[in-house]
Backbone bond lengths (Angstrom), bond angles and torsions (degrees), N, CA, C in turn:
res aa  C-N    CA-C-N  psi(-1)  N-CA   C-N-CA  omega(-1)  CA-C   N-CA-C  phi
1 X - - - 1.475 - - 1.526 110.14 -
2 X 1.106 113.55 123.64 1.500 121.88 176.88 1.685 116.74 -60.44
3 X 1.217 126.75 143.13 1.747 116.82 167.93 1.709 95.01 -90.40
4 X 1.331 96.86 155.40 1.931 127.00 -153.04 1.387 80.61 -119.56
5 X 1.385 115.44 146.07 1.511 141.62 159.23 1.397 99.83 -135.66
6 X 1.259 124.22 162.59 1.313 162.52 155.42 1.529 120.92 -90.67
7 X 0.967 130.21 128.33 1.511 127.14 143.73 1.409 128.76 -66.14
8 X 1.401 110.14 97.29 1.532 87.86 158.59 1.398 134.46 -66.49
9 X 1.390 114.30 -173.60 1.787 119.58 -167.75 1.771 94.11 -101.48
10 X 1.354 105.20 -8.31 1.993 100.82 177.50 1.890 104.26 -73.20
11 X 1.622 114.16 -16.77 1.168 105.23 -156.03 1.954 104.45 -112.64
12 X 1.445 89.91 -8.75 1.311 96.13 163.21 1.658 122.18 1.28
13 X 1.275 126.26 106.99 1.394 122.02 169.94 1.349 142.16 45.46
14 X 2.339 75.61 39.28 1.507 93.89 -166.26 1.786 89.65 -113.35
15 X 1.618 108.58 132.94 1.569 97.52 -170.12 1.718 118.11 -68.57
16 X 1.583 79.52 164.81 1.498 94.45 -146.89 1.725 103.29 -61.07
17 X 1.775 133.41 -43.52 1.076 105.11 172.81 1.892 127.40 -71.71
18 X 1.011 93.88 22.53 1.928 106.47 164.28 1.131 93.76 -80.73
19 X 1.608 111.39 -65.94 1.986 103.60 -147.17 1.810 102.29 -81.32
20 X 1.584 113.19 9.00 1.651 114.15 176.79 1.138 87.44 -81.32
21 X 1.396 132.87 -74.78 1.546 139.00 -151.25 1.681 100.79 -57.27
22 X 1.283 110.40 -37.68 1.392 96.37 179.16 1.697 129.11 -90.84
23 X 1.515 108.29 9.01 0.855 118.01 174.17 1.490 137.05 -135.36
24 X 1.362 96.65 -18.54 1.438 109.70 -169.76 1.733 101.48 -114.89
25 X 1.372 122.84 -54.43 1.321 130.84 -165.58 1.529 102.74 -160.79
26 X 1.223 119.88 136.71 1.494 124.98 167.28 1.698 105.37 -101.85
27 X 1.829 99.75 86.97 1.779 93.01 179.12 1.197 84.13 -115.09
28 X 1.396 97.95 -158.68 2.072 123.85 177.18 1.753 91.97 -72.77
29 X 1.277 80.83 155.12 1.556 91.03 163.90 1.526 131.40 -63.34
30 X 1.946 100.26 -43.79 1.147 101.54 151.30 1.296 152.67 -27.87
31 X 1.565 103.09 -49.29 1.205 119.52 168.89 1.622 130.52 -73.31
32 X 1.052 99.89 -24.92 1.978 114.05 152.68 1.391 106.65 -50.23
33 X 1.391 103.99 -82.07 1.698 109.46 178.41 1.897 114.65 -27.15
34 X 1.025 113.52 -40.22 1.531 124.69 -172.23 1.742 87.92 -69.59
35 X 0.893 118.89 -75.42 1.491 132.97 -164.10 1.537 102.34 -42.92
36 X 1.444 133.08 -40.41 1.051 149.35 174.43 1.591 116.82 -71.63
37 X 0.850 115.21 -60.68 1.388 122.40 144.11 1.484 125.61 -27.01
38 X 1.288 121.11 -36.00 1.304 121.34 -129.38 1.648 83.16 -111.55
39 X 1.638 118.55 -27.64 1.362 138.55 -161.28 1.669 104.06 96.10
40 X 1.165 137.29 -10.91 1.327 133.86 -178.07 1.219 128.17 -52.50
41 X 1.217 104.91 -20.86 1.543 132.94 -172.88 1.649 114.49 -95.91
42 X 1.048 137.85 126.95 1.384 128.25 157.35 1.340 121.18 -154.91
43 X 1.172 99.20 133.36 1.934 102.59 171.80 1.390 122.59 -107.04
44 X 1.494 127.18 123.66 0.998 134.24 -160.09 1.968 115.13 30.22
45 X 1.679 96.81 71.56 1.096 107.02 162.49 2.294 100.57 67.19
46 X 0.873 116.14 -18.89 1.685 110.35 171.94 1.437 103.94 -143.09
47 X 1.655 101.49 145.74 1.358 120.34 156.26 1.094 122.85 -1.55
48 X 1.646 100.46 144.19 1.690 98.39 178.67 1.367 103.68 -137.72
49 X 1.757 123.89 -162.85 1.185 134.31 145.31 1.702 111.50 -115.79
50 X 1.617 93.53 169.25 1.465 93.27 167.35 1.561 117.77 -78.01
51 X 1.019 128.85 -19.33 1.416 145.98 148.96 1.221 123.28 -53.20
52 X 0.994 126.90 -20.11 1.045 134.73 159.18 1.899 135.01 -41.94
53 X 1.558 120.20 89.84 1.550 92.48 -165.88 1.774 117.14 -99.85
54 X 1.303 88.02 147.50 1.590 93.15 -154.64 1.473 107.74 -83.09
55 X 1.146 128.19 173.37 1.231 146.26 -151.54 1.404 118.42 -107.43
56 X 1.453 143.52 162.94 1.379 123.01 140.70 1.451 132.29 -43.23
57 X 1.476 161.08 103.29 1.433 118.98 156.23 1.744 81.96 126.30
58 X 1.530 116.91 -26.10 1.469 112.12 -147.20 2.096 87.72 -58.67
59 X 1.119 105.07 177.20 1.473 103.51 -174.21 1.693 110.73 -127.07
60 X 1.304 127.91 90.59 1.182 133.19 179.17 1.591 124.57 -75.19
61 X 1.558 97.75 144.44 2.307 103.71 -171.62 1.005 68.17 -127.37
62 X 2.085 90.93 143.47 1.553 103.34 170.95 1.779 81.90 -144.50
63 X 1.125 113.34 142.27 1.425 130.98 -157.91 1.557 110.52 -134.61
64 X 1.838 115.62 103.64 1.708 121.75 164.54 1.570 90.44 90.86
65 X 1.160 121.46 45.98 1.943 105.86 -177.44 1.698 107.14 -93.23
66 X 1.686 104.12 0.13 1.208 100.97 -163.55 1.646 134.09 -50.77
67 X 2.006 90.67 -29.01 1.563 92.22 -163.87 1.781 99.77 -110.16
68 X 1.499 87.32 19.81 1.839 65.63 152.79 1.345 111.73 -120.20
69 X 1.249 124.10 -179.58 1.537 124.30 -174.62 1.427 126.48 -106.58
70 X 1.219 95.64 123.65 1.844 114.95 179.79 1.529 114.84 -47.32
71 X 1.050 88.88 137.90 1.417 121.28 175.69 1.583 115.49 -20.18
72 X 1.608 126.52 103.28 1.203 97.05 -175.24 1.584 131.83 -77.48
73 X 1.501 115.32 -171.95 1.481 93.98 -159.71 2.104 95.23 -106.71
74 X 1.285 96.21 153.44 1.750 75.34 177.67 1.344 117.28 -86.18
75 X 1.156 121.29 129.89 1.708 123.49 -162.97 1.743 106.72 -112.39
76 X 1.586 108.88 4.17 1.381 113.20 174.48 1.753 117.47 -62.17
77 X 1.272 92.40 141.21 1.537 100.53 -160.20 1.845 99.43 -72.59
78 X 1.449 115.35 132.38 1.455 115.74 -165.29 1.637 92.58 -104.99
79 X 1.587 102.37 166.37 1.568 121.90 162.86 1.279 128.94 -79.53
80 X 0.592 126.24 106.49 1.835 151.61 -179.98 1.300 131.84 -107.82
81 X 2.006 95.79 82.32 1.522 100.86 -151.09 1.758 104.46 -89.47
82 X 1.161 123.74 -173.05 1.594 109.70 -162.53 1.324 85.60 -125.97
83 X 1.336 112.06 175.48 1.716 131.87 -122.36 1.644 91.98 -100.63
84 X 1.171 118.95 -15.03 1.874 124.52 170.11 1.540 104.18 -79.91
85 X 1.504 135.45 -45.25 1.287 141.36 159.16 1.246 113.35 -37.58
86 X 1.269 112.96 -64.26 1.564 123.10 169.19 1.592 125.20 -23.86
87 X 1.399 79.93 -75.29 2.263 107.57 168.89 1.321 92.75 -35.61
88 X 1.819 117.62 -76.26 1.126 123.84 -164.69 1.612 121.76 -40.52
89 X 1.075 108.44 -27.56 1.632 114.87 -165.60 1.768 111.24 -84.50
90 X 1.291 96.59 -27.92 1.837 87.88 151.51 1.178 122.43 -53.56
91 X 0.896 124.48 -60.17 1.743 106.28 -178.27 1.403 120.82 -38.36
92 X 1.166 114.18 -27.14 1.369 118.66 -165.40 1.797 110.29 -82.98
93 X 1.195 97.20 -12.49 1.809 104.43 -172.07 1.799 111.40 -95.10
94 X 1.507 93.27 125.47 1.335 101.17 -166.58 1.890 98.96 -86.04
95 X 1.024 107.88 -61.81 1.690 137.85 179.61 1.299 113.31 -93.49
96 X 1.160 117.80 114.38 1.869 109.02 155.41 1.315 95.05 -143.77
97 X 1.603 109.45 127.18 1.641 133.78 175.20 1.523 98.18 -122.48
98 X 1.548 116.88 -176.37 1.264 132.32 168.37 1.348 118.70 -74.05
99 X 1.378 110.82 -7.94 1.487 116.66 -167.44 1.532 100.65 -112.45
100 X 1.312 135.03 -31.36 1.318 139.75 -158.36 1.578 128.99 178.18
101 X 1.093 126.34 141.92 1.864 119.50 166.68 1.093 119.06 -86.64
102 X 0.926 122.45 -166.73 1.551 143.38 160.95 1.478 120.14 -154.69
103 X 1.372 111.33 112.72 1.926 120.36 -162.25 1.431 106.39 -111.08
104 X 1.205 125.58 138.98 1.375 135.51 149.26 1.489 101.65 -88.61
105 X 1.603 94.34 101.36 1.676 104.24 178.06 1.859 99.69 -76.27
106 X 1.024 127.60 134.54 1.334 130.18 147.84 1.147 125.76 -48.40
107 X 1.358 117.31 144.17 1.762 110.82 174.96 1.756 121.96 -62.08
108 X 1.077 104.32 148.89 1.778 103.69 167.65 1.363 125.79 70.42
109 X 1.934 100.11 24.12 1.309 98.68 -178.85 2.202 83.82 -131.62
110 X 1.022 112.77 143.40 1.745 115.16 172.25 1.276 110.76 -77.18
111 X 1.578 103.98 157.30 0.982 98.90 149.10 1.141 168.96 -81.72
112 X 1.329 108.40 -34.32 1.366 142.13 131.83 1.647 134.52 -56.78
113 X 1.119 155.29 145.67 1.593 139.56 169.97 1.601 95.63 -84.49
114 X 1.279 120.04 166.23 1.361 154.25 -176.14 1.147 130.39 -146.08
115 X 1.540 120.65 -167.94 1.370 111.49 163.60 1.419 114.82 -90.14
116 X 1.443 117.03 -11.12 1.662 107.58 -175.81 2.077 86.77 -121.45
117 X 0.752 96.97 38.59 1.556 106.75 168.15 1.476 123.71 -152.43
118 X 1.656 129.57 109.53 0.730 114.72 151.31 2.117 133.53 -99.35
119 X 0.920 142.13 -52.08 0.731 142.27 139.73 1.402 136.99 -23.59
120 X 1.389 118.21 79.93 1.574 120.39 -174.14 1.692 111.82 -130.44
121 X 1.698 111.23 170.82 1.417 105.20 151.08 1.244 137.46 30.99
122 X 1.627 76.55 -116.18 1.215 124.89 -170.45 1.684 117.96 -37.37
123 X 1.735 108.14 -65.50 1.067 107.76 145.73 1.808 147.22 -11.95
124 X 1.190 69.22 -87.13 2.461 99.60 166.71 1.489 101.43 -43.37
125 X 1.309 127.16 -47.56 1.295 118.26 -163.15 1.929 107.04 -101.68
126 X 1.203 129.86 -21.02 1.302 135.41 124.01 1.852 117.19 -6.22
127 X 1.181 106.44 -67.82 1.557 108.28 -171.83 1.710 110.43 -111.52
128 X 1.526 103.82 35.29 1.365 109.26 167.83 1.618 104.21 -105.78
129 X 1.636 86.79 174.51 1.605 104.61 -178.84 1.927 106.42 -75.02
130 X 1.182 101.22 -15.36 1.874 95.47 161.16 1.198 127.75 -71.82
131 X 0.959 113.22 -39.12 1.695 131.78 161.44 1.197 124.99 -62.20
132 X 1.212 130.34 -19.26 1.441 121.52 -161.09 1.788 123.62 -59.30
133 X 1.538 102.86 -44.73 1.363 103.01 162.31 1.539 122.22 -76.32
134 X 1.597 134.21 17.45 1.317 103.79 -143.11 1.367 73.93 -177.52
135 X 1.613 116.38 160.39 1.486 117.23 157.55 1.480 112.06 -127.56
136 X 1.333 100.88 147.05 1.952 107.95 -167.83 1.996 109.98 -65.39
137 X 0.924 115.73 128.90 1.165 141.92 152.85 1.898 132.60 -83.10
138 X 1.334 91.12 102.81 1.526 103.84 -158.05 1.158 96.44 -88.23
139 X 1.468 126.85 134.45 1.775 141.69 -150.94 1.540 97.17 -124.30
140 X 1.378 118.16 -56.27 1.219 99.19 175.37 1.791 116.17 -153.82
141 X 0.722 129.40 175.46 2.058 119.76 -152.58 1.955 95.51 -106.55
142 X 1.728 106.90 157.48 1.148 121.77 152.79 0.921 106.36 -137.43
143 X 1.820 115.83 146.20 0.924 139.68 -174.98 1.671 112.27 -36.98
144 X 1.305 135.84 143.78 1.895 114.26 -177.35 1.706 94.00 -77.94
145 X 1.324 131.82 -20.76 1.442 132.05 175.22 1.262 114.47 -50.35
146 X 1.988 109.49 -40.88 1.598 116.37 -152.06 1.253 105.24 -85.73
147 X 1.282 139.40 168.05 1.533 144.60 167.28 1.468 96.98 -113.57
148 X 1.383 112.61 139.55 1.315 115.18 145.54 1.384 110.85 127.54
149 X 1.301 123.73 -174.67 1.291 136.77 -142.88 1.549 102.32 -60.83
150 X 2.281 107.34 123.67 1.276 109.01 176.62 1.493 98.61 -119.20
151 X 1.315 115.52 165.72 1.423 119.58 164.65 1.617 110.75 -112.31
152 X 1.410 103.92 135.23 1.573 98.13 -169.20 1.881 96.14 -137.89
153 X 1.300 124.43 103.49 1.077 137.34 -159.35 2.163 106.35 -74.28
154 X 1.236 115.77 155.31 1.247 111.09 166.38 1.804 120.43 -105.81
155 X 0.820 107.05 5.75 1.642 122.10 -168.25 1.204 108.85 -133.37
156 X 1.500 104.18 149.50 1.428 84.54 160.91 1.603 119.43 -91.39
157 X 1.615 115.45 -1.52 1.251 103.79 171.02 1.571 129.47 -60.68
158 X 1.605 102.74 -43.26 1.308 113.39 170.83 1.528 118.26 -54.34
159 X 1.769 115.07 -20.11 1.379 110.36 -158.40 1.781 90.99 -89.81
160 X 1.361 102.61 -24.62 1.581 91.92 -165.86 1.466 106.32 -92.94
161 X 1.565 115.93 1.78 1.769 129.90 177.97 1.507 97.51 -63.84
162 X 2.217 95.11 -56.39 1.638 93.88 -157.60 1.772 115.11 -69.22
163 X 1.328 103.97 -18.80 1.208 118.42 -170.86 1.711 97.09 -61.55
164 X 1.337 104.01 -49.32 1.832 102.40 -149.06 2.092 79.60 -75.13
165 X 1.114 127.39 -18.73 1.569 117.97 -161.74 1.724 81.72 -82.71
166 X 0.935 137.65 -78.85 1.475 153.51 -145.89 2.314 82.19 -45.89
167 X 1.453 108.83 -44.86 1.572 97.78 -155.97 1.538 90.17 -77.39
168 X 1.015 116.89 -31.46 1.637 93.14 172.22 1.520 128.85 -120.14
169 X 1.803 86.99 52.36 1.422 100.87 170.09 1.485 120.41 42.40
170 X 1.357 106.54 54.92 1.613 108.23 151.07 1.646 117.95 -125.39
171 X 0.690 84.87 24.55 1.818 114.03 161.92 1.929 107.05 -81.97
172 X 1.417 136.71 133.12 1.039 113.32 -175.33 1.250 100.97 -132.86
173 X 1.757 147.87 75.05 1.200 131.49 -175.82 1.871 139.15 -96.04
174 X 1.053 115.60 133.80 1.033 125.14 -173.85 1.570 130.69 -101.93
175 X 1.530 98.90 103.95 1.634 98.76 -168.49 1.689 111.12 -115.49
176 X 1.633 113.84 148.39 1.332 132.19 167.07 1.331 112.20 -98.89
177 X 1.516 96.40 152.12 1.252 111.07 -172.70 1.450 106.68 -173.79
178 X 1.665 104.34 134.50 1.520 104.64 -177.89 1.662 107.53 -118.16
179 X 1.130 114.75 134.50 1.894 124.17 -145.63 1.853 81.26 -125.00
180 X 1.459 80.87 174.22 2.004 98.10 178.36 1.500 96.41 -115.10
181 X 1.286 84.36 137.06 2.008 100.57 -177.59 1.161 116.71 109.02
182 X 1.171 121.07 165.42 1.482 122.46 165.55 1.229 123.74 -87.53
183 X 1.022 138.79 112.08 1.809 123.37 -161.18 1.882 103.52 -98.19
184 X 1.526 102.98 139.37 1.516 113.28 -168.13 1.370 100.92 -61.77
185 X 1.111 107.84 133.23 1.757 134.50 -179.70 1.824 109.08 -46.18
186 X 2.127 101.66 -33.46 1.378 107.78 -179.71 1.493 119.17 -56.06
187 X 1.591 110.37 -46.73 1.574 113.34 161.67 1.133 132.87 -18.86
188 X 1.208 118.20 100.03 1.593 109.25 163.14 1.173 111.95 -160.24
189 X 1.581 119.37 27.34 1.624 131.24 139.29 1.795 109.16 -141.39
190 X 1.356 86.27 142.20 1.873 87.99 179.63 2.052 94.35 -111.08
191 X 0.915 101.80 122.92 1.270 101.35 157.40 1.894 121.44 -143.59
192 X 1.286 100.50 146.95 1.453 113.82 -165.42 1.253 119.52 -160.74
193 X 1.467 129.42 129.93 1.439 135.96 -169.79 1.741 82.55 -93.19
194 X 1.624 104.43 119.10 1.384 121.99 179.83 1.903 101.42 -89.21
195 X 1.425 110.55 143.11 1.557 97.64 158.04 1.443 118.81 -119.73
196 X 1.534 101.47 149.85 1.312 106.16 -178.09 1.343 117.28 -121.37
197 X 0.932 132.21 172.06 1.574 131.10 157.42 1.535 119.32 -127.42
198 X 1.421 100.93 137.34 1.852 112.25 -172.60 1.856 95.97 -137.39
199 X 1.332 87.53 105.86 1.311 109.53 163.78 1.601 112.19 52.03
200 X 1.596 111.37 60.28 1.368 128.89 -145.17 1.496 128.30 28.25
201 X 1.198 119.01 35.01 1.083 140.01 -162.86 1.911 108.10 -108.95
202 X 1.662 122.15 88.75 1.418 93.64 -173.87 1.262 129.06 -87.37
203 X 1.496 119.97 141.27 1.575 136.05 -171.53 0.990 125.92 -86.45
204 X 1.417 147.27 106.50 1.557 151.92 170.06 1.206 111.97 -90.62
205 X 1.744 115.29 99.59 1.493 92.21 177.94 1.856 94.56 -122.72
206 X 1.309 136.05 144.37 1.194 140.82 138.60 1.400 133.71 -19.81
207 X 1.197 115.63 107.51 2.117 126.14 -162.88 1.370 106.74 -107.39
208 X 1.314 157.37 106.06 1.037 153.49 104.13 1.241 126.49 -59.58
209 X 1.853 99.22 124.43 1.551 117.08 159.02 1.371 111.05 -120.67
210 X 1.548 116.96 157.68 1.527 124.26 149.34 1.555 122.62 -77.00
211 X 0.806 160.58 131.16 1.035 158.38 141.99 1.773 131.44 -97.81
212 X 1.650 111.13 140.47 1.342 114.41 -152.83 1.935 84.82 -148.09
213 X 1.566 93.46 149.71 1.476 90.40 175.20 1.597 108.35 -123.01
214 X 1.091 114.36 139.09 1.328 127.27 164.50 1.416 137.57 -72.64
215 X 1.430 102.67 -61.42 1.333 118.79 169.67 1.351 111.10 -159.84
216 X 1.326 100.20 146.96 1.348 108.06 -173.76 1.731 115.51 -159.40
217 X 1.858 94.65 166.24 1.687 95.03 -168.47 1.307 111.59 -159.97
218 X 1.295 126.12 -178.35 1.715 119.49 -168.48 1.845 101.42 -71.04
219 X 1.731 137.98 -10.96 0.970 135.19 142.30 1.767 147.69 -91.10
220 X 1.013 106.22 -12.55 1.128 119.94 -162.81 1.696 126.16 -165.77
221 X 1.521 125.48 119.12 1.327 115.85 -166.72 1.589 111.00 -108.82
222 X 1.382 130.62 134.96 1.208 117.75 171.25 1.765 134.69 -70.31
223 X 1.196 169.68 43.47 1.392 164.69 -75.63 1.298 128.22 -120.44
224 X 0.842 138.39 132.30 1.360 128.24 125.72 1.105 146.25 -99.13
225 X 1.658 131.28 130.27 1.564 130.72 -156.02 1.786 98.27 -129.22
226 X 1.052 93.43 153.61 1.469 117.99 -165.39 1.578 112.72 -138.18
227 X 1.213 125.80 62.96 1.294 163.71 156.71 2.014 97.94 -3.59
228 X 1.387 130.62 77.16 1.874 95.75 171.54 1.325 107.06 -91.55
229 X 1.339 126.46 -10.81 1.653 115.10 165.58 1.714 100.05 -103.56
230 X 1.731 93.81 162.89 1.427 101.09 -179.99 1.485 115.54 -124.28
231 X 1.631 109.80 78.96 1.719 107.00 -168.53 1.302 103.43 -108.12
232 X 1.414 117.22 170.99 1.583 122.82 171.74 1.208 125.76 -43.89
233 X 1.425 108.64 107.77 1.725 99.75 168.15 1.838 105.44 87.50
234 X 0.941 92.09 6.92 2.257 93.57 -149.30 1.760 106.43 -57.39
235 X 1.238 122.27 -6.30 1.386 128.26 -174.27 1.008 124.13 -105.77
236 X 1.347 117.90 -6.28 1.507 137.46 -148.69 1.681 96.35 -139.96
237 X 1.309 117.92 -39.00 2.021 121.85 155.91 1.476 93.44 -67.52
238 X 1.387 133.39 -58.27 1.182 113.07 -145.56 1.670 123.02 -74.94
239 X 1.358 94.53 -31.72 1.860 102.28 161.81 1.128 113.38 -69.62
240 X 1.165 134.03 -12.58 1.472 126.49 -160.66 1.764 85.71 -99.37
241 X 1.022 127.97 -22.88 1.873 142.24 -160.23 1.356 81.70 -61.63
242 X 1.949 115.71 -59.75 1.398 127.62 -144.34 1.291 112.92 -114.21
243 X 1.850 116.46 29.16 1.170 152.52 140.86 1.618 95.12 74.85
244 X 1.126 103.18 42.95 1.734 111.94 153.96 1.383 116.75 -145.19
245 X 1.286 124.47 100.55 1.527 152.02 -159.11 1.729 102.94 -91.73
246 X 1.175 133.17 160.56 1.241 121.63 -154.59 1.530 99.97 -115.25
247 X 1.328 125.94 134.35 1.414 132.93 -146.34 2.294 91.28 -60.97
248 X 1.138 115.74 131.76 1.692 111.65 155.24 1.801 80.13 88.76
249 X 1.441 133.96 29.64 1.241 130.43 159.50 1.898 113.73 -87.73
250 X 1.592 111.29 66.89 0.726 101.42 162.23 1.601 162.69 -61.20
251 X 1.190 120.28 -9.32 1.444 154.75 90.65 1.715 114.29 26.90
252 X 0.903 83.09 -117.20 1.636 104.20 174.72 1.300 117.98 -77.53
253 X 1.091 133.17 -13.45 1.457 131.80 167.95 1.703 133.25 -143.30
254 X 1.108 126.42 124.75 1.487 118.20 -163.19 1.485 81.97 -110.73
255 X 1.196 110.98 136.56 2.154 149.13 158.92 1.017 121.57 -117.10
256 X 1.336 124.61 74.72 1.745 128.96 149.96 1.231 112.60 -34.12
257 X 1.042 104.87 80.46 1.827 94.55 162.67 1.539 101.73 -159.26
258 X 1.378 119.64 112.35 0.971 153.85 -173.54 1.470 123.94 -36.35
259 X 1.955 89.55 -63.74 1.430 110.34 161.47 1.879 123.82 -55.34
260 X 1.153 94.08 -14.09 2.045 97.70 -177.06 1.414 92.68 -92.68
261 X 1.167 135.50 74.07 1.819 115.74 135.31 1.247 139.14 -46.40
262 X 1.409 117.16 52.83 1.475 109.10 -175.36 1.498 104.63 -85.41
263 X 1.163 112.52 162.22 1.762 127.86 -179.94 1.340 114.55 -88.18
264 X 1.406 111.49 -59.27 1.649 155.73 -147.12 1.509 115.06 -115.41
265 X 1.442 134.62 133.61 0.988 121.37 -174.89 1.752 89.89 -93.31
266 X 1.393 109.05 152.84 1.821 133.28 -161.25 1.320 93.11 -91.72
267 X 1.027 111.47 42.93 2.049 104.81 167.84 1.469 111.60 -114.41
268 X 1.056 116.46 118.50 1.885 103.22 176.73 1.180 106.53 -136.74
269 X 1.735 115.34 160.24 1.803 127.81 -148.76 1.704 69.56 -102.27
270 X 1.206 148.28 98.25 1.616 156.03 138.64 1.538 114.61 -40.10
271 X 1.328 118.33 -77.50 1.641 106.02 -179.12 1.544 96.89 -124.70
272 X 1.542 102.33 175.45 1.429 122.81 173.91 1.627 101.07 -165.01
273 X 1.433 106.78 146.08 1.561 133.97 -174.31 1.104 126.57 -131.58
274 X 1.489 132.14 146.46 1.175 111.78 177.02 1.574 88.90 179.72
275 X 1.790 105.49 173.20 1.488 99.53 170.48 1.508 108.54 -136.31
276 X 1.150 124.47 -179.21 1.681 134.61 -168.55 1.524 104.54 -170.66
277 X 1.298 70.66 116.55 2.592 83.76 -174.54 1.386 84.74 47.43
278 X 1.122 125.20 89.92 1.644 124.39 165.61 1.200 128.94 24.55
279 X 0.913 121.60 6.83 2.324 128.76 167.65 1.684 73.41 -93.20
280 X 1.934 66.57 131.10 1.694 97.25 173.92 1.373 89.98 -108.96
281 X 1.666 111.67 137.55 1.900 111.29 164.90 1.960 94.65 -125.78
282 X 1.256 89.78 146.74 1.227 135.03 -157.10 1.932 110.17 -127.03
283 X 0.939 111.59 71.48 1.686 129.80 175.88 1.709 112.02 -79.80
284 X 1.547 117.99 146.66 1.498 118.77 160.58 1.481 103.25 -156.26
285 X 1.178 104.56 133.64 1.328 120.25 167.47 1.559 127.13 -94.01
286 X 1.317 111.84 117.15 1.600 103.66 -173.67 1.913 100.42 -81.66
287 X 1.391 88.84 133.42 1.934 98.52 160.31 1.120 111.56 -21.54
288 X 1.340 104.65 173.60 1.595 119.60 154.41 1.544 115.18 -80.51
289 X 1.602 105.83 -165.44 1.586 119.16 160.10 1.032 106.13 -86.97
290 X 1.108 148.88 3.88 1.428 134.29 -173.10 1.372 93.04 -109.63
291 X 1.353 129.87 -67.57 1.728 130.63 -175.63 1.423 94.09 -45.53
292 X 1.329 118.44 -53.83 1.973 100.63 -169.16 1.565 115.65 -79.82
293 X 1.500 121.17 1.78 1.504 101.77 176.88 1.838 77.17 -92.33
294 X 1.586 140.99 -53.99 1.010 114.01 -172.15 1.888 139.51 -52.29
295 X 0.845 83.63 -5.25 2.070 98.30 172.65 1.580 94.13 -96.88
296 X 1.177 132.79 -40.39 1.412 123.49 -177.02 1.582 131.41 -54.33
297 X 1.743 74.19 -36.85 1.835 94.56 -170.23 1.494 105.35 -89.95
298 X 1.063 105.72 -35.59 1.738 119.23 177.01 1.895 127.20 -92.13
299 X 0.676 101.65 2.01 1.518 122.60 -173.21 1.544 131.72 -119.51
């Protein structure tokens, strides 16, 4: 006798070796293909692919799974922020619908947990009152340095909407940032093949920014950047390319100077745009206290 799955409606037209691994067995992909092959596999009574994206309701046979081993469980120790954190984290919410939020993440907290992170997000918003029916779906990352506007989806339909908008750039975001130097007035595209490395492996990927100036002075310029690719770090290499690094970029740049107490690096995700069935939404995140006493004092 075969074991029966269901589709749920959360996984909607999410392909089919996604909703196996997340439901049935976490193997190789390979090993799907075999199973499929093999006839072990079936969706609604016939053959499938792993490409295949599955349906609500669709009705899955899975045939002999006994002797391999189930899915393990994640036993990593989670964040479990307390009930004043909680309170606190309203303020931070610009948007909350049935479909998605919109957060002014604070600086210096991740989004995700790690190994040199515990306390993030992801977590915090897990054991909020937004979450309660539903768990958040993270679409796309900010820096744990950066402040400012995140999108944190409730579905996975919405998660795989914002995803497919963000890959072909109809996502539109707008970030500030106040750098050291005066940056030349000629600027008004940064581009740079960034390198990376993955698993000693080196990476060339292509960086475009816009760049616009706000204010500026014989120390320090105020910015706005307009991001059309979305690579690691890409705002924070790319000023540093055109030898103005972003004030509290500890990272990429060390500043002895005594008199600068900054905490936080001065970069923040400010607006983002976009549309869905034609409603255009229109988000802004105000700074912190720290970015606005520094424009006050310097500006």
């Amino acid at each position: 006798m075969p074991t029966t799955f269901t589709v749920e409606e959360d996984y909607q037209d999410s392909r089919f070796d996604k909703w196996f691994k997340n439901n049935v067995l976490d193997i190789p992909h390979s090993l799907i293909e075999k199973f499929i092959r093999l006839n072990k596999v079936k969706v609604n009574k016939k053959r499938t692919k792993t490409s295949y994206r599955v349906q609500a309701g669709d009705f899955v046979e899975v045939y002999n799974i006994e002797k391999f081993e189930p899915k393990k469980k994640d036993n990593s120790i989670k964040y479990t922020p307390k009930s004043k954190e909680l309170k606190d984290y309203n303020n931070y919410i610009i948007e909350d619908n049935k479909n998605f939020i919109i957060l002014n993440k604070p600086a210096g907290i991740p989004v995700q947990g790690g190994t040199k992170s515990f306390k993030n997000i992801l977590d915090i918003l897990k054991n909020s009152n937004y979450f309660k029916e539903t768990k958040p779906f993270i679409v796309h990352r900010i820096d744990k340095e950066t402040s400012g506007i995140l999108i944190v989806a409730k579905n996975r339909k919405f998660a795989q909407l914002f995803t497919s908008l963000f890959r072909i750039r109809k996502i539109h975001k707008t970030y500030i940032a106040i750098i050291h130097g005066n940056v030349s007035s000629k600027i008004k595209t940064l581009k740079d093949n960034l390198t990376y490395f993955e698993k000693n492996k080196k990476v060339v990927q292509k960086a475009i920014s816009h760049l616009k100036i706000i204010k500026s002075n014989d120390q320090y310029s105020f910015v706005e950047l307009n991001p059309i690719t979305g690579r690691k770090h890409q705002l924070r290499r790319q000023l540093l390319n055109i030898g103005n690094p972003i004030i509290g970029d500890q990272k990429y740049f060390s500043y002895k100077n005594k008199r600068l107490k900054i905490k936080n690096l001065l970069l923040h995700a400010y607006k983002i745009k976009f549309m869905i069935d034609d409603v255009k939404y229109n988000f802004k995140a105000k700074y912190n206290e720290e970015f606005e006493n520094f424009l006050k004092k310097n500006f």
